[in-house]
N, C-alpha and C positions, 0 to 999 in steps of 0.2 A: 479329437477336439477337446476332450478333458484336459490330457497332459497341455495342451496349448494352454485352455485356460487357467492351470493352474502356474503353467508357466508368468502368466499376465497378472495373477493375484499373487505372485511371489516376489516379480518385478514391482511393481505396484508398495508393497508392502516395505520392499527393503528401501524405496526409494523415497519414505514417508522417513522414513528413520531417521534423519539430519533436521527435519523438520519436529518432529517428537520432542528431539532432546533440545533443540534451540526453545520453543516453546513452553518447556516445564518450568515453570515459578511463573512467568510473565504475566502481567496481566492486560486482558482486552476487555472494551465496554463493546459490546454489541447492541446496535438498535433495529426492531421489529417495529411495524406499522400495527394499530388495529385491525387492519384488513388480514394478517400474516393468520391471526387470533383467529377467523371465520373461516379461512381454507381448512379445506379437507385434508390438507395436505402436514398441517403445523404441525402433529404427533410426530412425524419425524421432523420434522425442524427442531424439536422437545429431545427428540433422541439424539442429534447431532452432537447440543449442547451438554449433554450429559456425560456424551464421551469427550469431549473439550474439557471437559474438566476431571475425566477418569484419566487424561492424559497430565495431569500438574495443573493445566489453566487455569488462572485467577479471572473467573467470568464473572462481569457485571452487567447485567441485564436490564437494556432500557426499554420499554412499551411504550407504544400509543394506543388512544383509545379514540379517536376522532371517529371513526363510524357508529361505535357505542354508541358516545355520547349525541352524535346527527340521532339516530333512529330515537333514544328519548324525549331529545325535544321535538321529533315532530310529533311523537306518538302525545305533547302534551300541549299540541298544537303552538308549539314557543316558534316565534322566527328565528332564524339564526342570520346576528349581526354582525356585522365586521367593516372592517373600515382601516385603510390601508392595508391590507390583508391580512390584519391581525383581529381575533374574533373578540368581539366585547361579549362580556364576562357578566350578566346581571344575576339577580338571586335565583332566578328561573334557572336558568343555564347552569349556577353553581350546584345549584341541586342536583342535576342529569351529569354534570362531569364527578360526584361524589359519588353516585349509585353506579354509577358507568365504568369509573377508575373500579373503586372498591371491587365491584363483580368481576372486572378483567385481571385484576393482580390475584385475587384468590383462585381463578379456572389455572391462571399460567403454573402459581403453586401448586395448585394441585396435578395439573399434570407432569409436573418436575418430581412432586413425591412418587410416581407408580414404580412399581419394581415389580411388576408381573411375570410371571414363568412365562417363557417362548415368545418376550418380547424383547427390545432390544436393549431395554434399561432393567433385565432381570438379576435381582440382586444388586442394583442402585442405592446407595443411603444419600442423597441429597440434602442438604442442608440450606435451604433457600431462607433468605432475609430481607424484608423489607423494613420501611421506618422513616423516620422523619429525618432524613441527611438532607436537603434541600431547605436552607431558609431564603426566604421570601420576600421580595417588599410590591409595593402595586406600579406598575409598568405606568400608571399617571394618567393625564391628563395633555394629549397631544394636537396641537390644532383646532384647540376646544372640545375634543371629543373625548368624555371620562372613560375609561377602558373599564372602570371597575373592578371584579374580580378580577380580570385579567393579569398576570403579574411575571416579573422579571428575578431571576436570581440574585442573592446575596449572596451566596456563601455555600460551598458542599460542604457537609463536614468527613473531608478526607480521611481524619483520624479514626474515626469510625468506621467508614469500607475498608479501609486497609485494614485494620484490627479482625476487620469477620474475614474479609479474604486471608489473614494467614492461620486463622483457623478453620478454613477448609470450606467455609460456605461460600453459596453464589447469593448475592445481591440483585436483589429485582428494584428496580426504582421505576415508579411513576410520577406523571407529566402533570402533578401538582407541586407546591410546596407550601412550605408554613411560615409563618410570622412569628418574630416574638412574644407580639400581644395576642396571642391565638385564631389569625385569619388564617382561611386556607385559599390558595389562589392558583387559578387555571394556569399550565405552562405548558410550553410545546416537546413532546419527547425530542427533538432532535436537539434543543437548548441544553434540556437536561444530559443527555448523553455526551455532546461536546463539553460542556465544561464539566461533567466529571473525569472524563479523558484529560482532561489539559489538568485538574486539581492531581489528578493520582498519577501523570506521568504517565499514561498509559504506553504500553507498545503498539497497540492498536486499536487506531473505533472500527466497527465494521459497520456500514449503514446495506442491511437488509432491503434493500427497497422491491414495490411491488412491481412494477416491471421498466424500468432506470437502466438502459443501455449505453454508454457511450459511444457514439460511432466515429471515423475521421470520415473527412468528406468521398470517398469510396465506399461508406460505407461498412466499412471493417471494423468489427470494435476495440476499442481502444482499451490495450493492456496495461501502459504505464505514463501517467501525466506528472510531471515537476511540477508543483506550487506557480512557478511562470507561467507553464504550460495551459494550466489547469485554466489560472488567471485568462488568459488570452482565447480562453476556450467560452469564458463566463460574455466575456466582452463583444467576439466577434458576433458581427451584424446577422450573419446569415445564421446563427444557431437555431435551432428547431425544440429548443429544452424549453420543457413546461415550467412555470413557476414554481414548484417541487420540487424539480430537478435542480433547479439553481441554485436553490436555499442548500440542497443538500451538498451540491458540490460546491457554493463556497461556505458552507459549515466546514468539510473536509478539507477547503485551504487554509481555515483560520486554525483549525485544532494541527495540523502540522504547523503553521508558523508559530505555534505555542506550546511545543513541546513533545508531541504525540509524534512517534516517529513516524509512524505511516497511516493511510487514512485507506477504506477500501471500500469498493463501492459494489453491491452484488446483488445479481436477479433473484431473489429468493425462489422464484419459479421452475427454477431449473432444479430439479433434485438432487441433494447433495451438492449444491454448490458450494456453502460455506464449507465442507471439505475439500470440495476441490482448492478453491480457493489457495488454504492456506499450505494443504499438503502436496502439491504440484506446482514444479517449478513455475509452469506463466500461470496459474488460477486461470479463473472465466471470468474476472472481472474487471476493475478496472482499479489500479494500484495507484495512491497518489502520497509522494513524497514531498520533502523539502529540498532535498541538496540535488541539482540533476548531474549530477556525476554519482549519486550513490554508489557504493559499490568498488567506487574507481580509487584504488591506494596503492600506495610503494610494495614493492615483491617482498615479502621478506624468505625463509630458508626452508618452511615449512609450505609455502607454493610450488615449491619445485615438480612435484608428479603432477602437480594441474596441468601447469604450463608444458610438461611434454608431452601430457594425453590430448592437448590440445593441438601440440606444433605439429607433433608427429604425422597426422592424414596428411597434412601440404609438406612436409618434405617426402614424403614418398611419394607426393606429387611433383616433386622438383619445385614447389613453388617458394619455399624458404630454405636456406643452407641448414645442414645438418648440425645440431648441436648435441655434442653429449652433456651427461646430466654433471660430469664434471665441470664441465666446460658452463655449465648453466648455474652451477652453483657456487664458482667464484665470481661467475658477473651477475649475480639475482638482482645487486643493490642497481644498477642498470636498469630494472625493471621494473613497467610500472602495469600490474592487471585491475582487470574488471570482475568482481566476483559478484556471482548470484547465486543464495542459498547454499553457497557452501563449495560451487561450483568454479571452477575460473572459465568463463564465455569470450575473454578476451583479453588480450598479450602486447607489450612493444614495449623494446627497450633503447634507450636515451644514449648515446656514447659523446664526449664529449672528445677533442685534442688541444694542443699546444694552441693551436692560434684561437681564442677563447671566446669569439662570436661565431662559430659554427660549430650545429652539432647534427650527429647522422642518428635518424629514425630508422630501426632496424628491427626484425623480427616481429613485424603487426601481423596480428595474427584476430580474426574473430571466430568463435565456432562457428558452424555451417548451421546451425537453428538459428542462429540469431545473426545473420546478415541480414542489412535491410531493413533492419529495425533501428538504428541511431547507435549501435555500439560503440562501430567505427566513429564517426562522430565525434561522440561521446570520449572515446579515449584520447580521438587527437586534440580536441578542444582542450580537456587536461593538461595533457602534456605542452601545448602552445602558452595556454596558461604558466605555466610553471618556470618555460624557457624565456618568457619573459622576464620573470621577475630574477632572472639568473643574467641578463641582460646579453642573451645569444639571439642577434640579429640575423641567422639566415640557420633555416633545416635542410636537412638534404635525405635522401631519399633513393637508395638503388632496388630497382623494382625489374622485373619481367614478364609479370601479368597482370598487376594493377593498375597498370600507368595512366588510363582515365580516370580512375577512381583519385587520384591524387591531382591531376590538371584540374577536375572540379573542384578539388579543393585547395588552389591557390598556387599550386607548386607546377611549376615552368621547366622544360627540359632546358640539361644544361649538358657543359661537355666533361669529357672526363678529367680534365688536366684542370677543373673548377674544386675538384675533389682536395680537403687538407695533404700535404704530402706524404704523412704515414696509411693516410686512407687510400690512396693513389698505389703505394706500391703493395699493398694488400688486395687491388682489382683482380676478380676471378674473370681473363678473357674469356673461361670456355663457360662461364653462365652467360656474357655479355649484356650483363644486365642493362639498364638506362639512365642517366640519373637524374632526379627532378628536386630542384631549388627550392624554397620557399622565403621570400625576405621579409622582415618584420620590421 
């Protein structure tokens, strides 16, 4: 059982490695709830973060305090107001979001400074900085109702996070900001953590949330949404996402459509998820892009061992003709893959002939983890995309165990003597493959 285990902590470890090195300089804005601050649990949430940035990361750190600040005004018998779901802001309430803020960002400090022996930030030198990068102006006066304190961004001052993050510190920012004429006004951590994502270019927000799962209607949680996707997920009638959940996930559509290449959305409750997260090929959570082909680009000469560690199992299935890596690497520019994390999960390449409106879809290949999940899709959508604008009216397709998978998607059996005439006398009889159309 040991050597097993240590087998699984060596696997584990080497398989972080592409993840490591892609990661070092980057910067991510991560955001916690209030609530994250009160678990029992947050010391290591605190130690996570510590090693994210003992690896290169440029972490800025956004809080909330929204249960703080609940527990003072009841304790000073205040109502708490709100009106279109945005809390008005009176002096009462400015008060308990100052004591509340103030108290939450010095506990998170200080438990980012601990470097105790036989814990897991021993020998830690943290550098945490907070400060006044958010100005401010007052959210107004809407439908007659003065918001007051309440207030809406003007401005990060970028220049400043970037300046401490490439001197090594992490950035704590809290869900106030400031004015020029010296007010301080209430603001929402998920406001502030989006738009410092989209001011600094971030590679990633990560929204920690307190138990935020996405499911598809099975049930299954949902690993990877496109900006479309995402959109259509906000929209549809039958959703079951709490008002929470919506903000946050179209917070995470608006900060990819502004820059942020990816947006991730994750149970804080699960132990170690922000590690998993980012150092495991699918994460536990839910990944939300811009472009839904991510991933999907021309072959270039340095794909080469992907694509044959991938073809390789389905031709010793017979399921794809054999190609050597010769033979693969004067037709690469033919190819068009899908890579993830470093990975290539999926293959097909483009052949074009003399007669200039057909062309043959050859070598589709997806790995065996990730069938079922939109690959395939995903790659022929691509490629259809592209054959258009090359203005090739008909694909063709010789298959011998996919041929449903391809009738679903559009492509009609046809006869062999349909095939171009150098593709015709290139037909392998003893594969007897099938071949299926597709007209555009």
């Amino acid at each position: 059982m040991k050597t097993t285990n240590n087998n699984q902590f060596a696997a584990l470890f080497r398989n972080s490695a592409p993840y490591i090195n892609a990661f070092r300089g980057r910067t991510f804005v991560i955001l916690f709830s209030g609530n994250a601050l009160l678990d029992t649990s947050f010391d290591n949430l605190v130690h996570d973060f510590a090693l994210l940035h003992s690896l290169g990361i440029r972490l800025v750190l956004a809080h909330g305090a929204r249960p703080q600040i609940e527990q003072r005004l009841k304790n000073l018998g205040v109502e708490l107001k709100y009106a279109n779901n945005v809390r008005i802001t009176d002096d009462a309430a400015l008060q308990c979001v100052k004591d509340a803020v103030g108290s939450t960002r010095s506990e998170i400090e200080a438990l980012l400074s601990m470097g105790l022996a036989n814990s897991p930030m021993a020998g830690a030198r943290l550098r945490v900085v907070s400060g006044n990068f958010v100005t401010a102006k007052p959210y107004g006066i809407h439908d007659g109702v003065d918001y007051l304190h309440t207030g809406e961004i003007r401005r990060i001052d970028k220049e400043a996070i970037s300046g401490l993050l490439d001197k090594g510190s992490i950035v704590l920012l809290s869900p106030i900001g400031y004015s020029p004429t010296g007010e301080i006004f209430n603001m929402t951590a998920e406001a502030v953590a989006s738009k410092t994502a989209i001011a600094l270019h971030a590679d990633k927000l990560i929204y920690l949330t307190d138990d935020l799962i996405l499911l598809n209607s099975d049930d299954q949680a949902i690993r990877e949404l496109s900006v479309n996707a995402a959109q259509h997920h906000l929209m549809a009638t039958d959703t079951t996402l709490s008002p929470d959940a919506k903000n946050i996930l179209q917070n995470a559509v608006d900060v990819c459509k502004n820059g942020v290449r990816r947006a991730h959305i994750v149970n804080r409750n699960v132990d170690g998820a922000l590690l998993q997260e980012l150092f495991t090929r699918d994460g536990v959570g839910t990944l939300i892009s811009e472009d839904e082909y991510e991933g999907t680009r021309a072959a270039n000469i340095e794909d080469v061992p992907g694509i044959l560690e991938l073809i390789k199992p389905m031709e010793q299935q017979g399921l794809l003709v054999r190609r050597s890596r010769e033979r693969l690497e004067m037709e690469i520019s033919n190819f068009t893959v899908v890579e993830r994390d470093g990975m290539i999960v999926a293959c097909a390449a483009l052949y074009t002939f003399d007669e200039s409106e057909i062309a043959e879809l050859a070598c589709f290949a997806v790995h065996a983890d990730y069938q079922g999940r939109g690959r395939g899709d995903a790659l022929l959508g691509y490629i259809e995309n592209d054959i258009r604008k090359n203005h090739i009216t008909r694909l063709f397709v010789l298959s011998t165990h996919a041929m449903h998978w391809f009738q679903e998607r559009g492509f009609a059996p046809a006869d062999i003597n349909t095939l171009p005439v150098k593709r015709k006398t290139m037909y392998n009889y003893q594969r007897n493959s099938r071949v299926f159309i597709k007209s555009f």
